[in-house]
PDB file of N, CA, C and O in Angstrom, chain B, residues numbered from 101:
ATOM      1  N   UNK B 101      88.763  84.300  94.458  1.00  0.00           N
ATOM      2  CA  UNK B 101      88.955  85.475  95.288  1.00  0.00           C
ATOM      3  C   UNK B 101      87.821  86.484  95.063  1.00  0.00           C
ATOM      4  O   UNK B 101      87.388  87.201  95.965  1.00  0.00           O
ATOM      5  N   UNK B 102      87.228  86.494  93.406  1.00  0.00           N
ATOM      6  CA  UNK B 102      86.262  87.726  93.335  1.00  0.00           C
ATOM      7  C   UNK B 102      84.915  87.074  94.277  1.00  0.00           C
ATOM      8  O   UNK B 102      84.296  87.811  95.045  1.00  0.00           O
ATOM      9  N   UNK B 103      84.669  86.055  94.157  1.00  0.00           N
ATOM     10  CA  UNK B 103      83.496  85.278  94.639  1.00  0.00           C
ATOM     11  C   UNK B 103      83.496  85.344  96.245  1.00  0.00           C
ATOM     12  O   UNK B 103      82.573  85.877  96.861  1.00  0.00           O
ATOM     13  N   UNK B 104      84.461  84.835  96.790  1.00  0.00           N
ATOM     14  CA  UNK B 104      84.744  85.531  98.308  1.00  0.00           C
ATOM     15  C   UNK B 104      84.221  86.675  98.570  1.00  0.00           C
ATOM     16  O   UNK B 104      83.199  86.668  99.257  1.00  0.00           O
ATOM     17  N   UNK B 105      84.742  87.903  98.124  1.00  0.00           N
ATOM     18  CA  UNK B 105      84.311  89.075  98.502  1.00  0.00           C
ATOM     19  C   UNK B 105      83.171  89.719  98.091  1.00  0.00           C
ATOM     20  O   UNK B 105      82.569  90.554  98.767  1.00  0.00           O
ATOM     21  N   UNK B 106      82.818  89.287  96.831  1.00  0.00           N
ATOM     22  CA  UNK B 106      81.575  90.067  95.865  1.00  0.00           C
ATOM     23  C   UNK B 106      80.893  88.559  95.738  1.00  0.00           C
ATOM     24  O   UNK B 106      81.046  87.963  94.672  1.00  0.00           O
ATOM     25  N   UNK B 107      80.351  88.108  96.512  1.00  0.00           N
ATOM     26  CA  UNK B 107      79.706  86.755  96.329  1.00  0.00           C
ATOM     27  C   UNK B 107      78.465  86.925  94.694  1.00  0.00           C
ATOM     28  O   UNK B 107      78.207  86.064  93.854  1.00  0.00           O
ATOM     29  N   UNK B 108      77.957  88.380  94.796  1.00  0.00           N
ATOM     30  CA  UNK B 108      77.064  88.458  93.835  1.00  0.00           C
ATOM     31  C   UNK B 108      77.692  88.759  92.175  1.00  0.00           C
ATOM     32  O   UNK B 108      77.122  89.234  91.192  1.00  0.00           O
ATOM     33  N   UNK B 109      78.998  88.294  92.349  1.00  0.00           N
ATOM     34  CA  UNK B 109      79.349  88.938  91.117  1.00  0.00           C
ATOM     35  C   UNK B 109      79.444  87.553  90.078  1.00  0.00           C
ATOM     36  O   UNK B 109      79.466  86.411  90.537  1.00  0.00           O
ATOM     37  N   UNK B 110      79.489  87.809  88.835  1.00  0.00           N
ATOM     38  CA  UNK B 110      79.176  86.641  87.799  1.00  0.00           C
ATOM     39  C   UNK B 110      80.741  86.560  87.151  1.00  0.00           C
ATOM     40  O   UNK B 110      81.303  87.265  86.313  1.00  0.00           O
ATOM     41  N   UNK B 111      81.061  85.706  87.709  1.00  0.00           N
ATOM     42  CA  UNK B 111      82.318  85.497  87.024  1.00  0.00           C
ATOM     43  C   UNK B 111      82.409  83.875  86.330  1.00  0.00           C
ATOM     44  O   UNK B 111      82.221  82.728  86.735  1.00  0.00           O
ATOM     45  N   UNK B 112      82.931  84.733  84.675  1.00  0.00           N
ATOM     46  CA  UNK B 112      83.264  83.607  83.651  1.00  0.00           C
ATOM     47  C   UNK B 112      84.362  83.781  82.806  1.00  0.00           C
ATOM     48  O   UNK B 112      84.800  84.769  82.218  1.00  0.00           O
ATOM     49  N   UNK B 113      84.884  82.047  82.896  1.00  0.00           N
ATOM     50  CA  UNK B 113      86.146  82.028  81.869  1.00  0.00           C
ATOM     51  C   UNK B 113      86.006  81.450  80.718  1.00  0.00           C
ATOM     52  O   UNK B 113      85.433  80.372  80.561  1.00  0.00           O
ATOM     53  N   UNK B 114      86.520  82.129  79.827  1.00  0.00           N
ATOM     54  CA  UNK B 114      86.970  81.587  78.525  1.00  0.00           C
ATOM     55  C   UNK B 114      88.521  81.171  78.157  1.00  0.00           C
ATOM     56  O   UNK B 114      89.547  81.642  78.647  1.00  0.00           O
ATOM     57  N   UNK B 115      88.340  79.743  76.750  1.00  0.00           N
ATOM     58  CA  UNK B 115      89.494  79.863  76.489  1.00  0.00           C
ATOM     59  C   UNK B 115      89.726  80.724  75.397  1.00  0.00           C
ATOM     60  O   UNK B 115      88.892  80.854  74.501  1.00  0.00           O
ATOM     61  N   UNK B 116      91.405  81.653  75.419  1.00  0.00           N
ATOM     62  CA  UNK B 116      91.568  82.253  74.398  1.00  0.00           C
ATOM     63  C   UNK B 116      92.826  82.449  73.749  1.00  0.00           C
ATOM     64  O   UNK B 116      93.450  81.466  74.152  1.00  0.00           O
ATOM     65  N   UNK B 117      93.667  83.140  72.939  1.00  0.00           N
ATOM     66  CA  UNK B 117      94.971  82.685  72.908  1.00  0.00           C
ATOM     67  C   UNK B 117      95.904  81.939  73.349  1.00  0.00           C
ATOM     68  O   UNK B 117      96.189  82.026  74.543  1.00  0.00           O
ATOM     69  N   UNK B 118      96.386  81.314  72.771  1.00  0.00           N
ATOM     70  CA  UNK B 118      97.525  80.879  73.544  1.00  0.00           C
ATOM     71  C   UNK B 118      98.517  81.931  74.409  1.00  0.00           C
ATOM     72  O   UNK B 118      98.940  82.871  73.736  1.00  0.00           O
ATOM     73  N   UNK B 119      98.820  81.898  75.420  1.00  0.00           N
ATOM     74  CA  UNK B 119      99.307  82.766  76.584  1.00  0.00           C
ATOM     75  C   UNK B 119      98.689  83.664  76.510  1.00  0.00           C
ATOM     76  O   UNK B 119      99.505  84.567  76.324  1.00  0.00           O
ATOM     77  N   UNK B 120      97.414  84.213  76.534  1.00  0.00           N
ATOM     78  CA  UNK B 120      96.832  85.198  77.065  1.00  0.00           C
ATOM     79  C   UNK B 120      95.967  84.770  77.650  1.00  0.00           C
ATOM     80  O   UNK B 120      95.315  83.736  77.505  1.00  0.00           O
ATOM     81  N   UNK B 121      95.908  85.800  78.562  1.00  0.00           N
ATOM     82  CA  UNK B 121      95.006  85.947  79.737  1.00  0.00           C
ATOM     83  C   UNK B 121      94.155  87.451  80.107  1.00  0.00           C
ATOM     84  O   UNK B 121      94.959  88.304  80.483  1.00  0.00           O
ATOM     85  N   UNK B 122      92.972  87.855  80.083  1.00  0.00           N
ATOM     86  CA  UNK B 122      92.627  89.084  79.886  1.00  0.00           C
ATOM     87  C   UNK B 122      91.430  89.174  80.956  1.00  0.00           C
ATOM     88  O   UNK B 122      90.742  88.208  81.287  1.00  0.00           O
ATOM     89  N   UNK B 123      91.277  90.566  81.477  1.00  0.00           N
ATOM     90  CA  UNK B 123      90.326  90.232  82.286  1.00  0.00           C
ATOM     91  C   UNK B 123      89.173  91.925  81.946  1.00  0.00           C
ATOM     92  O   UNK B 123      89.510  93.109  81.924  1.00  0.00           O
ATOM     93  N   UNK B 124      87.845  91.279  81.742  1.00  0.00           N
ATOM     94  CA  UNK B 124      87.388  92.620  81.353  1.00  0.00           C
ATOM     95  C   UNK B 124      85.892  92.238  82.280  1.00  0.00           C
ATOM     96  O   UNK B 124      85.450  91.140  82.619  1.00  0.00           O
ATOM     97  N   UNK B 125      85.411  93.482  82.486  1.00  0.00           N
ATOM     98  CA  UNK B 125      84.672  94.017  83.590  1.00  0.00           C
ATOM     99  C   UNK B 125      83.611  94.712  82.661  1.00  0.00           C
ATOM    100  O   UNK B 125      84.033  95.543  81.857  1.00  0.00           O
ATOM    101  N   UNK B 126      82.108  94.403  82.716  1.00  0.00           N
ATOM    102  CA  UNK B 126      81.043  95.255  82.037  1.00  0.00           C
ATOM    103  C   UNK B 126      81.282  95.599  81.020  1.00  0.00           C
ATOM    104  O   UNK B 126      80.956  96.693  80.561  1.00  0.00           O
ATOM    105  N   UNK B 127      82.234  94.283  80.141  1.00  0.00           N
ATOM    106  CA  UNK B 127      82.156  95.051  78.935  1.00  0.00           C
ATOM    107  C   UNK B 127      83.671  95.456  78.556  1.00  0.00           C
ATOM    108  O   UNK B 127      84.171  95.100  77.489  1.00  0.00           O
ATOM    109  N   UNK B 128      84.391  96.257  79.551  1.00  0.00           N
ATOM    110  CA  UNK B 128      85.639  96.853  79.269  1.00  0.00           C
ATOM    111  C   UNK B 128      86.490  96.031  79.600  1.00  0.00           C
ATOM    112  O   UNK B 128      86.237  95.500  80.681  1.00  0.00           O
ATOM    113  N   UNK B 129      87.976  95.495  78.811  1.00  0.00           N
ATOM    114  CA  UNK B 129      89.099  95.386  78.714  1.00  0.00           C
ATOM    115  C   UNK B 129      90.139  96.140  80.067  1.00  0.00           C
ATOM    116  O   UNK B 129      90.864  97.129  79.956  1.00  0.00           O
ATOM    117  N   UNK B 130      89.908  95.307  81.277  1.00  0.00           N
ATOM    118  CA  UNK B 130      90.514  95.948  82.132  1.00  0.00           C
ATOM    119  C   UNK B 130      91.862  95.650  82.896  1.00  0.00           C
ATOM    120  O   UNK B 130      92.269  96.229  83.904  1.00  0.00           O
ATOM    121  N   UNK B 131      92.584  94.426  82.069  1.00  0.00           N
ATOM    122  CA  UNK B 131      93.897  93.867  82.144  1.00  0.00           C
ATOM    123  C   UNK B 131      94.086  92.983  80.656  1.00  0.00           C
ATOM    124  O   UNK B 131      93.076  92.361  80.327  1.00  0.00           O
ATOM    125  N   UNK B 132      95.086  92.886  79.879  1.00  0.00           N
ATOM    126  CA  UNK B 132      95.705  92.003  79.157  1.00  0.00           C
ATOM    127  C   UNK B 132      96.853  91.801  79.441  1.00  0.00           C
ATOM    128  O   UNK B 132      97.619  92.753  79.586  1.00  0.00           O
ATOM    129  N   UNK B 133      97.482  89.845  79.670  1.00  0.00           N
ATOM    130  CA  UNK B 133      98.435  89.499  79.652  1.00  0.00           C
ATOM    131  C   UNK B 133      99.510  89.589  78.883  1.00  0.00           C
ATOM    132  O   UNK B 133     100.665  89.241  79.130  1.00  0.00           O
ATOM    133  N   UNK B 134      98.885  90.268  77.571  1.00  0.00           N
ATOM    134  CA  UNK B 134      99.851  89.910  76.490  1.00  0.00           C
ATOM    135  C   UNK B 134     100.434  91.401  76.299  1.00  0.00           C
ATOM    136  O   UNK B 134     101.527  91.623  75.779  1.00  0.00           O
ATOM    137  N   UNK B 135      99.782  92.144  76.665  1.00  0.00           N
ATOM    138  CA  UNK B 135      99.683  93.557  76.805  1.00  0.00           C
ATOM    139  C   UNK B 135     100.820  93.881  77.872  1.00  0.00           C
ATOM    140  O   UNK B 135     101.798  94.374  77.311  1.00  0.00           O
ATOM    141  N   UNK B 136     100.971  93.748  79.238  1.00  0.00           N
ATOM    142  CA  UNK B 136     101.532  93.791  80.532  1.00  0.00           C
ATOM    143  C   UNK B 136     102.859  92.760  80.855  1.00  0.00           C
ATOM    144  O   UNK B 136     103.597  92.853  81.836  1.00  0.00           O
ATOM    145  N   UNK B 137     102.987  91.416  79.391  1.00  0.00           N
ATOM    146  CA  UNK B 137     103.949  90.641  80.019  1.00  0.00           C
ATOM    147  C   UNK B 137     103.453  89.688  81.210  1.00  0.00           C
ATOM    148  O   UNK B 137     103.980  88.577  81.148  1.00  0.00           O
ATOM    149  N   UNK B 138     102.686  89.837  82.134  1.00  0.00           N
ATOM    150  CA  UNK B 138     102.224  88.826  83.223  1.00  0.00           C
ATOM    151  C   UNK B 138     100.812  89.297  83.883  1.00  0.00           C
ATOM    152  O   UNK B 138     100.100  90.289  83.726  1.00  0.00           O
ATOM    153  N   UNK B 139     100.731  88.102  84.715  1.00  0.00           N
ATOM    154  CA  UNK B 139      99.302  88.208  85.291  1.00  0.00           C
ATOM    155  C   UNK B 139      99.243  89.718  86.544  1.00  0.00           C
ATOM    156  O   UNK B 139     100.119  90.180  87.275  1.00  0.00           O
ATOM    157  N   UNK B 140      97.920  90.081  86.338  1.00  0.00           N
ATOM    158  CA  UNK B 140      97.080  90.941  87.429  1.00  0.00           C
ATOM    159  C   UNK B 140      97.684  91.127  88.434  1.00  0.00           C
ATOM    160  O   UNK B 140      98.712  90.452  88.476  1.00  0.00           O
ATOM    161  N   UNK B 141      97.507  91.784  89.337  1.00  0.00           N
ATOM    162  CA  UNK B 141      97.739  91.393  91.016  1.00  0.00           C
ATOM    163  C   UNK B 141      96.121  91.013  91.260  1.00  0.00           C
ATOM    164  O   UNK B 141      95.241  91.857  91.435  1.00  0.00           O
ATOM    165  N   UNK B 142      95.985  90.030  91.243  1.00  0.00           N
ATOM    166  CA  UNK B 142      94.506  89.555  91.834  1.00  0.00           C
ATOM    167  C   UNK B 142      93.756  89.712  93.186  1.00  0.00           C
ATOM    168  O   UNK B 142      92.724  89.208  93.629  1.00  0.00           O
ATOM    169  N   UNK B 143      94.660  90.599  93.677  1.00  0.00           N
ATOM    170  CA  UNK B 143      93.839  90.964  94.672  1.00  0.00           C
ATOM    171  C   UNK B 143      93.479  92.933  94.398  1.00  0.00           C
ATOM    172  O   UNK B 143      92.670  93.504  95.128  1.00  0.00           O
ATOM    173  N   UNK B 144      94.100  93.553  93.469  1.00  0.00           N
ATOM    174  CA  UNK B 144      93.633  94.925  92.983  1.00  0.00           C
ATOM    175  C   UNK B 144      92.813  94.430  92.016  1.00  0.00           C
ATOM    176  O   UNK B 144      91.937  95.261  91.775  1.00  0.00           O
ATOM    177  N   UNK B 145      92.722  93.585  91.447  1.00  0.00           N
ATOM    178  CA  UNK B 145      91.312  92.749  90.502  1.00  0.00           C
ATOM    179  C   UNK B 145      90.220  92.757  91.553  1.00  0.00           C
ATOM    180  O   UNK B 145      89.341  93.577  91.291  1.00  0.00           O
ATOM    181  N   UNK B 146      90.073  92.214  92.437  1.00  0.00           N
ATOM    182  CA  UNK B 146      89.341  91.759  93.374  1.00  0.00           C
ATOM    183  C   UNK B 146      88.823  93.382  93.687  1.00  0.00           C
ATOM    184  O   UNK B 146      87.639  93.713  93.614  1.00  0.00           O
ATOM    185  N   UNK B 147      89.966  94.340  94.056  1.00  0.00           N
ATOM    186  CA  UNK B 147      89.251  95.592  95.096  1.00  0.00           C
ATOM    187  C   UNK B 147      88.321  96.246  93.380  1.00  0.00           C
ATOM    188  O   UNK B 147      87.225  96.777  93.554  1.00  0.00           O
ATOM    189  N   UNK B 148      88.730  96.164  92.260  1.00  0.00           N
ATOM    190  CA  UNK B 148      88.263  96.622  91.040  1.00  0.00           C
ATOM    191  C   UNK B 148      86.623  96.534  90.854  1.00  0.00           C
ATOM    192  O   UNK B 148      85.702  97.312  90.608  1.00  0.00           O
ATOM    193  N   UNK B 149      86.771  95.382  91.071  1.00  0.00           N
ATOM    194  CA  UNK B 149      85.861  94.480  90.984  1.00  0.00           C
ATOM    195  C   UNK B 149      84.534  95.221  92.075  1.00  0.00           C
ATOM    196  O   UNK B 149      83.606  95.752  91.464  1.00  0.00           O
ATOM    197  N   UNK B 150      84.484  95.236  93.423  1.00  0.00           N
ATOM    198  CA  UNK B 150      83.858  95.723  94.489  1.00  0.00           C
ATOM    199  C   UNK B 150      83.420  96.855  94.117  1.00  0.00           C
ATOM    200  O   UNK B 150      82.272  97.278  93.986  1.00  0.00           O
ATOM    201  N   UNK B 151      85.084  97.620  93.849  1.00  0.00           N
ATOM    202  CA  UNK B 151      83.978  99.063  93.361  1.00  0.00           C
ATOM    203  C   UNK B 151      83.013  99.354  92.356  1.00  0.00           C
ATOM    204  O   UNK B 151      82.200 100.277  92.363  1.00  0.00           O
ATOM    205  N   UNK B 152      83.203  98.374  91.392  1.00  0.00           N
ATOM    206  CA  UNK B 152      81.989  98.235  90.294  1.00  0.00           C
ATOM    207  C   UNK B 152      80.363  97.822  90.818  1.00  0.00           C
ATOM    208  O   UNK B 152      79.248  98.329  90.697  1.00  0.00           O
ATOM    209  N   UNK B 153      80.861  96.768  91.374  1.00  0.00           N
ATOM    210  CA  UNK B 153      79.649  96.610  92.497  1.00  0.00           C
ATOM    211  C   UNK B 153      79.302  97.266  92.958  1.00  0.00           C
ATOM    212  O   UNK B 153      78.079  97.203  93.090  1.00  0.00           O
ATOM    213  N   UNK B 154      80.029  98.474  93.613  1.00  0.00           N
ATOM    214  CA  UNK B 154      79.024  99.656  94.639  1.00  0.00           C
ATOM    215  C   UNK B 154      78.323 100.655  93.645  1.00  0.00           C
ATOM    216  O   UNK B 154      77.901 101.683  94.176  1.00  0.00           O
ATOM    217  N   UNK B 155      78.143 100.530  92.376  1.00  0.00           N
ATOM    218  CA  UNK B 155      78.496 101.372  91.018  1.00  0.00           C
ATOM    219  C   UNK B 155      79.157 102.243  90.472  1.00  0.00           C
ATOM    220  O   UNK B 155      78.448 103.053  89.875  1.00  0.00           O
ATOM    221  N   UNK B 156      80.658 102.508  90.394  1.00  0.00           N
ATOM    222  CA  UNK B 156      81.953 102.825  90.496  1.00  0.00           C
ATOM    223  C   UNK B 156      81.963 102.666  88.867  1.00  0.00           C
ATOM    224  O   UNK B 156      80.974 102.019  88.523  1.00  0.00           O
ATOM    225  N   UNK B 157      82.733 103.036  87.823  1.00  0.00           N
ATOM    226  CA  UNK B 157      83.065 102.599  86.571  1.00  0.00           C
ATOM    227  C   UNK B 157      84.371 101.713  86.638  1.00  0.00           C
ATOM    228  O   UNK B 157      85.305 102.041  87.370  1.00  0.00           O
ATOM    229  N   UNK B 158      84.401 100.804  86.007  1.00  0.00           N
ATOM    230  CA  UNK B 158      85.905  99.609  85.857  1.00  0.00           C
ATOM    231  C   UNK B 158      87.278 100.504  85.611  1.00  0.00           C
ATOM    232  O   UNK B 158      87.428 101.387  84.767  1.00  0.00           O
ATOM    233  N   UNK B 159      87.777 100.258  86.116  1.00  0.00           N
ATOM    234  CA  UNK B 159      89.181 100.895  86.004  1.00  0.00           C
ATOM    235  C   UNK B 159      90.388 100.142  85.762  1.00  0.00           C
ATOM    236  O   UNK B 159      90.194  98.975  86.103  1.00  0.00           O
ATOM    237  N   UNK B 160      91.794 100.363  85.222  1.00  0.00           N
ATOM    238  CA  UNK B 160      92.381  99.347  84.773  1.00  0.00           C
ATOM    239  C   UNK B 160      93.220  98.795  85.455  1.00  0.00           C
ATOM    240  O   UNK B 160      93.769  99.621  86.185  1.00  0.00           O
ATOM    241  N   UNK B 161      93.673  97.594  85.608  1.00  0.00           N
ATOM    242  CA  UNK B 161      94.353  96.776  86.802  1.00  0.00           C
ATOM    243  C   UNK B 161      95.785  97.393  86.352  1.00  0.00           C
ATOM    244  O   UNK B 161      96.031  97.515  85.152  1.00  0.00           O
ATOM    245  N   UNK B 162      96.732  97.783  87.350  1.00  0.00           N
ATOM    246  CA  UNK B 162      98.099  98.323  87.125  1.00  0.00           C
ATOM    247  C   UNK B 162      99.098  97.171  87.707  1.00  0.00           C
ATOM    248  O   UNK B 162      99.898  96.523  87.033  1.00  0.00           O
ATOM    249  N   UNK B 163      98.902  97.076  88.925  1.00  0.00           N
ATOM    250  CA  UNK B 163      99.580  95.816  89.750  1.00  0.00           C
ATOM    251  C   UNK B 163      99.697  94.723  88.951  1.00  0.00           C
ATOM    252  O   UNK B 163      98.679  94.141  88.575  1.00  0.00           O
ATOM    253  N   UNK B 164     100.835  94.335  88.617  1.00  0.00           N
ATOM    254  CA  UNK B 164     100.981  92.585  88.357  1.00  0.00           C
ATOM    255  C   UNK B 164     101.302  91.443  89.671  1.00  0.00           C
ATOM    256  O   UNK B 164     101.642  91.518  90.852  1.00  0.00           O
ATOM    257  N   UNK B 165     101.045  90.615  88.907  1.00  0.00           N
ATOM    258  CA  UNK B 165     101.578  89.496  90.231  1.00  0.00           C
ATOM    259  C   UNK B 165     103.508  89.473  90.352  1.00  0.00           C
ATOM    260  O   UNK B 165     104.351  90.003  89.628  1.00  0.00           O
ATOM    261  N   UNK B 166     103.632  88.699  91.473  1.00  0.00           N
ATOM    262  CA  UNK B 166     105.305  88.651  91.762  1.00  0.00           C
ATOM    263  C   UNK B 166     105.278  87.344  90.931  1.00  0.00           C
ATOM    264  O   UNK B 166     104.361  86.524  90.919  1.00  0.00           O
ATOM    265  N   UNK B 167     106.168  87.303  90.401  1.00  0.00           N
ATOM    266  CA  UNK B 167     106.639  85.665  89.700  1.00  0.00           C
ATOM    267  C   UNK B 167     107.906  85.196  90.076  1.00  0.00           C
ATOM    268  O   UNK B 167     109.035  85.652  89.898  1.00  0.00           O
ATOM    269  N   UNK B 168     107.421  84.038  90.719  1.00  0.00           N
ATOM    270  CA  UNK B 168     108.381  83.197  90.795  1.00  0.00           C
ATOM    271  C   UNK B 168     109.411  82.256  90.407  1.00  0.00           C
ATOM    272  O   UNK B 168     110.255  81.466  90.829  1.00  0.00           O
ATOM    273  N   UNK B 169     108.752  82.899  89.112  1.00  0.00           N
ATOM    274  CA  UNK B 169     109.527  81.804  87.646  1.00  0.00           C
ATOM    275  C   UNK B 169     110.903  82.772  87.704  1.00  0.00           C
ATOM    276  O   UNK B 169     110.956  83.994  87.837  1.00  0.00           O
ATOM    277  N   UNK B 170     111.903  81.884  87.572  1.00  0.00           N
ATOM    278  CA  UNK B 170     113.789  82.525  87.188  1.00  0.00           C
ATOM    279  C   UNK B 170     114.167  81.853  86.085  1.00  0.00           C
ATOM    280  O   UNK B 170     114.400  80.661  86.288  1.00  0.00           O
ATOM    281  N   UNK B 171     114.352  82.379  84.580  1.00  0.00           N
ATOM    282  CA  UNK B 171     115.269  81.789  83.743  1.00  0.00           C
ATOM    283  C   UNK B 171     116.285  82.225  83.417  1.00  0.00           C
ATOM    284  O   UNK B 171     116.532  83.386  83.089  1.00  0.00           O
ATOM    285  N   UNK B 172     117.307  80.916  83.501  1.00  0.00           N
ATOM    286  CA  UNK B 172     118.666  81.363  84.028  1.00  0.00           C
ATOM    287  C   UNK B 172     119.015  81.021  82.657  1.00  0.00           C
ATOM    288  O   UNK B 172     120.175  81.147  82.265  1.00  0.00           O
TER     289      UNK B 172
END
C-alpha cells in the first residue's frame, strides 16, 4: 500500500519479536504492536507516510485495524 502511493519511498522488513510488529519512519518509532494490542490501520500508515514525503515530521499511527479474529 505504501509503495502504491509513495512509489519513492524505501520500505523494509525485519524479523523481530515474536508477535511484534512495529513500524518506524526516519528513525522514529511510529506504531508498536505490542504496545497497542494489534496492527496499524494501514491505510493512516500509508497517509503518515506521504506526509513525510512532502517533508512533514512522522507522527504516530492511532487507528488500528478491525479484527476479525473472535475468541469464544
Amino acid at each position: 500500500m505504501i509503495k502504491a502511493d509513495v512509489p519513492e519511498a524505501n520500505v523494509v522488513g525485519q524479523v523481530g519479536r515474536s508477535s511484534s510488529f512495529e513500524v518506524t519512519l526516519n528513525g522514529k518509532l511510529i506504531f508498536s504492536k505490542l504496545e497497542q494490542g494489534s496492527f496499524p490501520s494501514f491505510k493512516e500508515v500509508v497517509v503518515v507516510v506521504r506526509h513525510c514525503s512532502q517533508g512533514k515530521e512522522p507522527c504516530e499511527v492511532t487507528e488500528k485495524e478491525e479484527s476479525a479474529c473472535i475468541l469464544l
